[in-house]
C-alpha positions in Angstrom: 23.4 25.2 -10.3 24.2 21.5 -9.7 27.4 20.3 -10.5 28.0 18.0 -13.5 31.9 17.2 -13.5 32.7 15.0 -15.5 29.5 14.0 -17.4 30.4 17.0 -20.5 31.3 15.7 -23.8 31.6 19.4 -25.3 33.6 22.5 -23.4 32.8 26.0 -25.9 34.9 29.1 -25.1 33.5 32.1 -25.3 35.4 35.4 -24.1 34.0 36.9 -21.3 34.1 40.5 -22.9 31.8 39.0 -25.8 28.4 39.0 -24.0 26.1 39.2 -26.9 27.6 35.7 -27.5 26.5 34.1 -24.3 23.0 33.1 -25.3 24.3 31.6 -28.7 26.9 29.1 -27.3 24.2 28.5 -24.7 22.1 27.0 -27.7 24.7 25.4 -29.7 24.7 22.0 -28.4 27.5 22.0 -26.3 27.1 20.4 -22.8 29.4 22.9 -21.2 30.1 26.6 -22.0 33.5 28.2 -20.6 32.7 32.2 -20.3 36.7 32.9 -20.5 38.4 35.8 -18.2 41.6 35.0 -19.3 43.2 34.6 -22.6 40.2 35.3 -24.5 40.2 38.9 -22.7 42.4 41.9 -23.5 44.0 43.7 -19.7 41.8 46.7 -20.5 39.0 44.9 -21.0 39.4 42.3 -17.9 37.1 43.9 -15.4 34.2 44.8 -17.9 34.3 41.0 -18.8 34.5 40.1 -15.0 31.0 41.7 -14.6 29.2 40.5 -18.0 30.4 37.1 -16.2 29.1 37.7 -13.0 25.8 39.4 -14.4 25.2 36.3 -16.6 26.1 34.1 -13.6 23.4 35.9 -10.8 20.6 33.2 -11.6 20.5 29.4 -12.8 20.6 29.0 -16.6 17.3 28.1 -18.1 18.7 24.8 -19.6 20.6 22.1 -18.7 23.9 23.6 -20.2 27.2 23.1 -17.8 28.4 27.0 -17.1 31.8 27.1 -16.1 34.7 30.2 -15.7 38.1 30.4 -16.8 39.5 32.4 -14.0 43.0 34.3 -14.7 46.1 33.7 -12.8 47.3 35.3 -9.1 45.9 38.0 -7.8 43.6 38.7 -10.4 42.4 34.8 -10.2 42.1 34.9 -6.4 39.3 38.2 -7.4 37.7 36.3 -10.3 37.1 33.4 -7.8 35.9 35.9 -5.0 32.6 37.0 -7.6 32.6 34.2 -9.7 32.0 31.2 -7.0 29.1 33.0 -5.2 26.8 33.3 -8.0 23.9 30.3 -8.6 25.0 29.6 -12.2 27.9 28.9 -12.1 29.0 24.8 -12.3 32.9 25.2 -11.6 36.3 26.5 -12.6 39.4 26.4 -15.0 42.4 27.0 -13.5 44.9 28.4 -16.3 48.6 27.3 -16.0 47.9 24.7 -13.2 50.7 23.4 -11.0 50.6 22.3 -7.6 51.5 25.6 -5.6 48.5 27.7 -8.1 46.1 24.7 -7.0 46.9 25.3 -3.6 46.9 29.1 -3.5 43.6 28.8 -4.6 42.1 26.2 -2.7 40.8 28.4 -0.1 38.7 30.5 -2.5 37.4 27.2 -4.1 35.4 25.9 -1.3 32.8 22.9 -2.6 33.6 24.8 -6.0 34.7 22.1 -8.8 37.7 22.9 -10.2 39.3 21.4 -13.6 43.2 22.0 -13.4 44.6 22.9 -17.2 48.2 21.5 -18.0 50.3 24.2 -20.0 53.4 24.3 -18.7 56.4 21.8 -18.8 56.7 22.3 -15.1 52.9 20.9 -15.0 54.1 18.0 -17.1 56.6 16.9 -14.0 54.4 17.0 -11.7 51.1 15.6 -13.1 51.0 13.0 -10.5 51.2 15.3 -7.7 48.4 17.6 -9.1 46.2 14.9 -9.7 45.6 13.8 -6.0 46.0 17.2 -4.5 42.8 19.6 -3.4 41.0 20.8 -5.8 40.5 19.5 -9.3 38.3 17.0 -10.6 39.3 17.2 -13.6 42.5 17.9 -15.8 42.2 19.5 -18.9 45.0 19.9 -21.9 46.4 23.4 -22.4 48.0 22.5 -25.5 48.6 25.8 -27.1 50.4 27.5 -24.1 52.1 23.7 -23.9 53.7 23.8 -26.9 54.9 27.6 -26.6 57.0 26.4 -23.6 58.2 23.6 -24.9 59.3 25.1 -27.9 57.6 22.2 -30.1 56.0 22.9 -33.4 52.9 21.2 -33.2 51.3 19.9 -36.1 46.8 20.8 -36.0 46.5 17.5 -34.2 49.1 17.8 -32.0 50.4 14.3 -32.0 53.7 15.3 -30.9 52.2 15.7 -27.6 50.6 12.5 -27.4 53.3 11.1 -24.7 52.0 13.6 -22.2 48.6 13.5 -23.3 49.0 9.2 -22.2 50.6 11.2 -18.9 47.8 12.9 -18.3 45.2 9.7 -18.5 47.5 8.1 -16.9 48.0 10.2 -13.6 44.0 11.4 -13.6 43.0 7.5 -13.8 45.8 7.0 -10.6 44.4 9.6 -8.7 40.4 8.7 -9.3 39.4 11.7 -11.3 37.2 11.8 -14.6 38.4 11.2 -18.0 40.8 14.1 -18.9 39.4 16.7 -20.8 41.1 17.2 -24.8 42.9 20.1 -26.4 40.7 22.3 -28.8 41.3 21.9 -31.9 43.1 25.2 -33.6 41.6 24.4 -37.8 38.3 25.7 -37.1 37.4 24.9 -40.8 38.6 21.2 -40.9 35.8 19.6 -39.2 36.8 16.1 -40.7 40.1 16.0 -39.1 38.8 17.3 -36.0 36.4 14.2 -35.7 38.8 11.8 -36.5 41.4 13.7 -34.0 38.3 13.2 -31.6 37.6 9.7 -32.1 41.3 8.9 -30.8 40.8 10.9 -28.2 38.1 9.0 -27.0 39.8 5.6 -27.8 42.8 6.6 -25.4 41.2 7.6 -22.2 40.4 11.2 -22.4 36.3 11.7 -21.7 35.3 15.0 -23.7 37.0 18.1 -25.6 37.2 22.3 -25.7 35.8 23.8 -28.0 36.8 27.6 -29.5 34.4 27.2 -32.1 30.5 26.5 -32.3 30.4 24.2 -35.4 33.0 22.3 -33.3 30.4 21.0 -30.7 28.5 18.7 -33.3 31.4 16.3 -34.3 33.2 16.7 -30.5 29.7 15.4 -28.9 29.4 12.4 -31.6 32.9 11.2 -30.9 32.3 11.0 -27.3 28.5 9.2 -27.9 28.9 5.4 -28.3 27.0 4.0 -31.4 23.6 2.1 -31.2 25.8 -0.4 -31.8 28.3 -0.2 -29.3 25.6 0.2 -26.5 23.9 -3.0 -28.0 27.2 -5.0 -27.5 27.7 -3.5 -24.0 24.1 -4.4 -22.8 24.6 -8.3 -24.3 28.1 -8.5 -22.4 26.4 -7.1 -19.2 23.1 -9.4 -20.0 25.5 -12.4 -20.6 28.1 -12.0 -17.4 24.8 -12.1 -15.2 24.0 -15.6 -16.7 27.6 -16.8 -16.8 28.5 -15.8 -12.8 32.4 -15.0 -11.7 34.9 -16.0 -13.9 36.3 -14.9 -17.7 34.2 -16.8 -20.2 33.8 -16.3 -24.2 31.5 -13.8 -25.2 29.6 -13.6 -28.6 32.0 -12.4 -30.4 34.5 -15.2 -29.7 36.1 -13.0 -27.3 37.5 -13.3 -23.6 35.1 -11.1 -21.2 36.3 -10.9 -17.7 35.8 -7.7 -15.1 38.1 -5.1 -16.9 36.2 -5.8 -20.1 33.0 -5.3 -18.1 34.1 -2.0 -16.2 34.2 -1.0 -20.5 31.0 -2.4 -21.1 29.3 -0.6 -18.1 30.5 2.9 -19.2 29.4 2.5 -22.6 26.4 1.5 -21.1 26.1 4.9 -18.9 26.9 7.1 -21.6 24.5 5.6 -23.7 21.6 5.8 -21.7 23.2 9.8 -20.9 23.2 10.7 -24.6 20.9 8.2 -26.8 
């Protein structure tokens, strides 16, 4: 299966021990599906949901649908990777509990295997930078349940208490030339509303999709991260407009300085519309 990092507005979970699930997260919308090995999966039931993974792995999807694996940690990982990264369907990895010596333990197995790198642990936090350019992930992705545990904060359904290391995370995955981060899931399965607006921020500061543990989360997680009719209008007239006016800032239509770094804006909302309108 071709790769697609980076180009997901939607990640679903689904345990890898559930396989009479599989088909139905394939056809809920999401762009990407994460068939889970870790903690999704019971110990006992860790090998049985190795092979439903690596059975529904041994031929490319019929659709267009993203199929990645969250692998478990050390030796355990290092198997998962061993069956999981020979198979046609499969798209990339998650990396649980990411750090810099896990990332590098692994890299071996990975190969030309994308890798997203999930941050869950304080000692993640301190060295975001460092994970960010090292082999292996494309991607980092928030881990904010297992985050909060090991911080010992109480985190409120939207998490804003961890938007300082959220920023971090932008922040470092922008330095070291990877995609958008991917965004927390969201834990109130029932508040759809607040997970929209949660999403919307998201967007607005930097990070480029969201997991998913729940199907009806896909819908509002994929129209948070699609720019508006609207939006892609304004982008195409700025574009249109800095063609006529050559180098230089000038005033836009809106009254409005445009120079490059309002462009680079305008030319990915341009993308993703013509991606998902």
């Amino acid at each position: 299966m071709s790769t697609a990092a980076g180009t997901a507005r939607s990640y679903l979970y689904v345990p890898g021990d559930r396989p009479e699930r599989f088909a139905k997260a394939l056809a809920s919308g999401a762009d990407a599906v994460i068939l889970d090995l870790e903690d999704a999966v019971a110990v006992p039931a860790k090998d049985r949901a190795r092979d439903n993974v690596a059975e529904a792995l041994s031929a490319d999807p019929a659709g267009p649908t993203e199929v990645w694996v969250r692998v478990n940690q050390g030796d355990r990982g290092l198997f998962d990777l061993a069956v999981v990264t020979a198979l046609p369907g499969l798209t990339g990895v998650f990396l649980p509990k990411a750090s810099v010596a896990s990332v590098a333990a692994v890299a071996p197995a990975l190969a030309t295997t994308p890798a997203v790198a999930l941050v869950e642990s304080a000692a993640t936090v301190v060295e975001l930078p460092e994970l960010a350019r090292s082999t292996g992930p494309v991607a980092l992705a928030m881990g904010e349940v297992d985050l909060a545990a090991d911080l010992g904060i109480d985190a409120s359904d939207d998490g804003a208490e961890l938007w300082p290391i959220r920023l971090s995370v932008v922040v470092a995955s922008t330095a070291a030339g990877l995609v958008p981060p991917i965004g927390p899931v969201w834990i109130a399965v029932r508040d759809l509303d607040g997970l929209a607006t949660s999403t919307v921020e998201l967007r607005r500061r930097g990070f480029g999709a969201r997991q998913a543990i729940h199907p009806d989360q896909v819908g509002p997680i994929n129209a948070a991260f699609t720019p508006s009719p609207a939006e892609v209008e304004r982008a195409l007239a700025l574009l249109a407009g800095a063609d006529e006016a050559g180098n230089g800032a000038w005033v836009g239509p809106d009254g409005k300085m445009v120079d490059e770094a309002v462009l680079r804006s305008a030319r990915r909302t341009a993308e993703l519309g013509a991606r998902w309108l």
